[in-house]
Wavefront OBJ file of the C-alpha trace (Angstrom):
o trace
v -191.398 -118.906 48.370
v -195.264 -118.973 49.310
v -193.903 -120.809 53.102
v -191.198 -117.869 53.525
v -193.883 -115.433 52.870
v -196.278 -116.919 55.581
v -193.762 -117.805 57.854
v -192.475 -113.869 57.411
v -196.350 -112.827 57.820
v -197.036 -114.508 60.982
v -193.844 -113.790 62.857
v -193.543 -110.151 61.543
v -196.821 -109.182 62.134
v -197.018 -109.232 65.803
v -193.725 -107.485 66.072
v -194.880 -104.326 63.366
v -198.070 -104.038 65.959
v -195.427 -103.444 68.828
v -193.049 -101.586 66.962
v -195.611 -99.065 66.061
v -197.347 -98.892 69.111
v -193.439 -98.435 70.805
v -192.140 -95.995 68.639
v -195.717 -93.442 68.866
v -195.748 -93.994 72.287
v -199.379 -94.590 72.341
v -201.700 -94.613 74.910
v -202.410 -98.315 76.529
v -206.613 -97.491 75.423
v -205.118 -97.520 71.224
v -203.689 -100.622 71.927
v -206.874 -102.394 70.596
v -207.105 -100.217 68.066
v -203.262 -101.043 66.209
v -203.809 -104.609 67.725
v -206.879 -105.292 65.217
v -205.927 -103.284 62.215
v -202.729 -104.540 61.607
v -204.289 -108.195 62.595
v -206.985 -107.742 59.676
v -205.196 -106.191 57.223
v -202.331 -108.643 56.999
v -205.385 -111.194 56.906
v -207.759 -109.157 54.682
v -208.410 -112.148 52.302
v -209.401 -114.625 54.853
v -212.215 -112.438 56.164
v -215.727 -114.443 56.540
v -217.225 -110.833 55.290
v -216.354 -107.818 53.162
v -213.401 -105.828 54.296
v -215.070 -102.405 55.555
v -217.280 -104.997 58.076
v -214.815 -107.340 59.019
v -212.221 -104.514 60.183
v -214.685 -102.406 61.557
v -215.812 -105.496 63.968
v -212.235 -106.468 64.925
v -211.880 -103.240 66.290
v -215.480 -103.397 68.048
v -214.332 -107.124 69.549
v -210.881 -105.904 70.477
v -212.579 -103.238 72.753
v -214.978 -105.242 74.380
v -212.532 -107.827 75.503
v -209.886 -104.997 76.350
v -212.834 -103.212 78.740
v -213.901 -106.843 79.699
v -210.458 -107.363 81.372
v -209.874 -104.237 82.256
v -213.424 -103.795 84.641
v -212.961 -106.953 85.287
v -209.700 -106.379 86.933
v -212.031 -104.211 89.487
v -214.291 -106.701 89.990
v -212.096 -109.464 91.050
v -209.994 -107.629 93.152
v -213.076 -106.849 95.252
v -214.255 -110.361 95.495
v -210.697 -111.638 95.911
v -210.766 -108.990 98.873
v -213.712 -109.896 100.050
v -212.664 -113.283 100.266
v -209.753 -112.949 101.844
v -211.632 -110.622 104.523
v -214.094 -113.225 104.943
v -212.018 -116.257 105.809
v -209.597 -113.865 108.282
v -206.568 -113.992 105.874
v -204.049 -111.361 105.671
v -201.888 -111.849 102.730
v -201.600 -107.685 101.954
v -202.788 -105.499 98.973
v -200.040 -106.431 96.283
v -201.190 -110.473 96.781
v -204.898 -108.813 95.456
v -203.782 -106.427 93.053
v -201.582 -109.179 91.433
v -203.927 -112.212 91.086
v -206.985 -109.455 90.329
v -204.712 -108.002 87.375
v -203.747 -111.519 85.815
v -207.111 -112.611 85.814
v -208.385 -109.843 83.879
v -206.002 -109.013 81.859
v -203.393 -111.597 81.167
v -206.390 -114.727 81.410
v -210.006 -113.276 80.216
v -208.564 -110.482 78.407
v -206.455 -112.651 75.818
v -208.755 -115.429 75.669
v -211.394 -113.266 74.899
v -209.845 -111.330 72.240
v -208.309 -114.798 70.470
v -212.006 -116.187 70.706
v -213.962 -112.991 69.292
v -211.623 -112.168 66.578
v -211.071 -115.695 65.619
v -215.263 -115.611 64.291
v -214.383 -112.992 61.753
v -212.222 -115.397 59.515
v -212.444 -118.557 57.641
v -211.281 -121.599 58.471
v -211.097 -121.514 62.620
v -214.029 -123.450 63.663
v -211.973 -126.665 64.936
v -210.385 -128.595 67.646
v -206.929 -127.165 66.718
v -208.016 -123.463 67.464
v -209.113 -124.434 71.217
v -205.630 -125.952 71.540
v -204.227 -123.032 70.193
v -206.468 -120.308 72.113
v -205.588 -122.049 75.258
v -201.715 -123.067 74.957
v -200.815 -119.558 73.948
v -202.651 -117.949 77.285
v -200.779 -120.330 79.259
v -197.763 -119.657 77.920
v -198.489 -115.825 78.260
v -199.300 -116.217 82.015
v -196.481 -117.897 82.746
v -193.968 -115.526 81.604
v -195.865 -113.000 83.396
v -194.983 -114.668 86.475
v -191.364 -114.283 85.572
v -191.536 -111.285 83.713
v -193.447 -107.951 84.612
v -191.661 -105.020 83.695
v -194.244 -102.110 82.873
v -191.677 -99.782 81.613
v -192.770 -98.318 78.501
v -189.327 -97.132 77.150
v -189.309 -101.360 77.390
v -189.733 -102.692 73.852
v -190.117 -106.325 75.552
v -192.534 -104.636 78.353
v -195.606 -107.117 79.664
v -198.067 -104.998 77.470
v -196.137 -105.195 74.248
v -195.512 -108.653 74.968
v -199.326 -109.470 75.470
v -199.642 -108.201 71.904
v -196.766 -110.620 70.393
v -197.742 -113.616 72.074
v -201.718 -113.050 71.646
v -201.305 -111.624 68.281
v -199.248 -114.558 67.212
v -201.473 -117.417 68.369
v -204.148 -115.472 66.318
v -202.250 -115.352 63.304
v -201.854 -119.735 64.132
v -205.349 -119.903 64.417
v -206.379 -117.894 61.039
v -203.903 -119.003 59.225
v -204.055 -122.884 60.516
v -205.168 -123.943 57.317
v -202.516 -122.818 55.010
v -200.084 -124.070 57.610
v -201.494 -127.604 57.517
v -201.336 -127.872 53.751
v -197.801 -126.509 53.463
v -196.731 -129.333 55.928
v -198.655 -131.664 54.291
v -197.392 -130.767 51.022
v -193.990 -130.817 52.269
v -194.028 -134.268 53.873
v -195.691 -135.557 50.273
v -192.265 -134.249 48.509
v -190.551 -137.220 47.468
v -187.017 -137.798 48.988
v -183.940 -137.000 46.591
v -182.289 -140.069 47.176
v -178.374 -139.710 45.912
v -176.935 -142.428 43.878
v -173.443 -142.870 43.752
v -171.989 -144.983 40.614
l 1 2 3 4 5 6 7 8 9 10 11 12 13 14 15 16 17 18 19 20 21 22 23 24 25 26 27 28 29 30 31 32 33 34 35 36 37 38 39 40 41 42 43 44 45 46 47 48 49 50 51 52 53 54 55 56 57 58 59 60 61 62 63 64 65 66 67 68 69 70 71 72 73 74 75 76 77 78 79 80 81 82 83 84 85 86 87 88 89 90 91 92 93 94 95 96 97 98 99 100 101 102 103 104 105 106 107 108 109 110 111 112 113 114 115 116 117 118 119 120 121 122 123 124 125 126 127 128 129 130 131 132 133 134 135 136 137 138 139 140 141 142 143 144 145 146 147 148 149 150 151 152 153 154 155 156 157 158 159 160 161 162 163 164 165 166 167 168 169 170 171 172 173 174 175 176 177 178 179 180 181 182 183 184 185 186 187 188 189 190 191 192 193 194 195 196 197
């Protein structure tokens, strides 16, 4: 029963964070809002400090990785611009726009968020959470190369999907250590071995 419910609470999780953000309609700057409540309160016990504190930060480090990626999509369109002006290349506007905007938001923007938040619970300081951090903003970029719809009447749009696949890898890396004893508890079950007279 205890596996159903945290197999239920980390696939569910990321999908009630799009579901309300999809059916409100809300603007792209509450996204780090929903994104961090929803995140701490389905993970209120495994807070490092006292609830009040530990959701009032994840909101604090959800905006400053949000704005991070978001200015920084300005910045590195310029200097991919500039760079491209420099060395006489003429690959158009939409080449810039593109690798500026998957920079900053699909690469800085996730990893950020995954690494701030990640500080506010228990249990996340190993070599299993860098894995974890990095595997699931690969994953994300690459279906962003195949998939970039924008359309908010979308349920599967690139933004809602940035909050399944981000939110889920953080609900891996907080939840990491239940996960390892329930598999480790599982593979210690003795085998029912049938024995037929």
């Amino acid at each position: 029963m205890e596996s159903l419910k945290l197999i239920l609470k980390l696939i569910l999780t990321p999908f009630l964070s799009v579901s309300v953000l999809f059916l409100t309609e809300s603007s792209l700057f509450l996204y780090p809002l929903i994104f961090s409540i929803i995140l701490s309160i389905s993970n209120y016990n495994l807070f490092r400090l006292e609830l009040p504190n530990g959701i009032f930060l994840g909101i604090v480090y959800s905006y400053v990785a949000f704005f991070i990626g978001f200015f920084g999509y300005t910045i590195f369109y310029k200097a991919i611009e500039l760079i491209g002006i420099t060395n006489d290349i003429t690959i158009g506007d939409w080449f810039y726009t593109d690798l500026a905007f998957c920079i900053g938001a699909f690469i800085i923007a996730p990893y950020l968020t995954i690494y701030l938040l990640k500080l506010l619970f228990k249990n996340t300081k190993t070599k299993l959470t860098y894995w974890i951090i990095s595997i699931t903003t690969f994953v994300f970029v690459m279906i962003s190369f195949v998939h970039s719809d924008q359309d908010v009447k979308n349920f599967f749009n690139i933004f809602n999907l940035w909050q399944l696949i981000i939110m889920f890898g953080l609900q891996l890396v907080i939840n990491q250590k239940l996960i390892t004893e329930k598999i480790k508890s599982e593979s210690k079950k003795p085998a029912h071995n049938n024995v037929y007279n």
